[in-house]
N, C-alpha and C positions, 0 to 999 in steps of 0.2 A: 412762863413755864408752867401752865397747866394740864402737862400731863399727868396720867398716873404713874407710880412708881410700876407695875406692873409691864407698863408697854416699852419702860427704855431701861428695867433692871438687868441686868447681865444674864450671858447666857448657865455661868456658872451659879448664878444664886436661882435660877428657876431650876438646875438638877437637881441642888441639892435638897431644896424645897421638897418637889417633888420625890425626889429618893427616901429622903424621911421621912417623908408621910407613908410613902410605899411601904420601906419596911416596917414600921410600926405599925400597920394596918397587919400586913404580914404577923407579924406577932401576937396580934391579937386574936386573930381568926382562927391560929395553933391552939393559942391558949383557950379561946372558947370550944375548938372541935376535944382539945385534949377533955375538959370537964365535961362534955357529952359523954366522950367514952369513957370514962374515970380512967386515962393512964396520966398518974402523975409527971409522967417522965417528960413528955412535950410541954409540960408549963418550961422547965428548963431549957428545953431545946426552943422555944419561942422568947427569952430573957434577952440571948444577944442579938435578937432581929430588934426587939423596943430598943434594945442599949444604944446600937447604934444607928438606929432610925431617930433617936434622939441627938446624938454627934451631930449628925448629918443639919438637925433642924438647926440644932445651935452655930453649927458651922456655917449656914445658911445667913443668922442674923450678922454673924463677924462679915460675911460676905456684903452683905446689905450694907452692915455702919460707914464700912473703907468707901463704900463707891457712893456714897451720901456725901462723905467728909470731902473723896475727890472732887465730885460737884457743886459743895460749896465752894474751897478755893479756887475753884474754877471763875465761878460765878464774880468772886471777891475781886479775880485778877482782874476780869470784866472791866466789874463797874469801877475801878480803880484807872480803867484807861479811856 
C-alpha cells in the first residue's frame, strides 16, 4: 500500500481541509483589507472566519486519525487471516 494518503483519504477530510483553509484565508484577507482602510471593526468581523476555519482544520485531523486507525485494523484483520 504505497499510495498517498491524499488519493484514498475521504471525501469528508478533503472538505474540511479545504473549508478551513478557505475560511481562514477568508479571515485573513478582512483582516488585512480592514488595516489598509483603518476600520478597526472588520479585524472583528474577520475573528470568526479564523475561529472556525481553524474547527474546521482540527476537525479535519480527528477525521484523518479514525480513518488511519480503521485502516490499520483493517490491515491487522488481513494479515491475521
Amino acid at each position: 500500500m504505497l499510495n498517498d494518503f491524499w488519493e484514498t483519504a475521504p471525501p469528508a477530510y478533503k472538505y474540511a481541509v479545504f473549508g478551513g483553509m478557505g475560511l481562514t484565508f477568508i479571515g485573513i484577507v478582512i483582516i488585512v483589507i480592514g488595516a489598509l482602510t483603518t476600520t478597526p471593526s472588520m479585524t472583528y468581523i474577520a475573528l470568526p472566519f479564523i475561529g472556525v476555519g481553524l474547527l474546521a482544520h482540527m476537525a479535519s485531523l480527528g477525521l484523518r486519525g479514525r480513518n488511519i486507525r480503521k485502516e490499520l485494523k483493517a490491515a491487522e484483520k488481513r494479515s491475521k487471516a
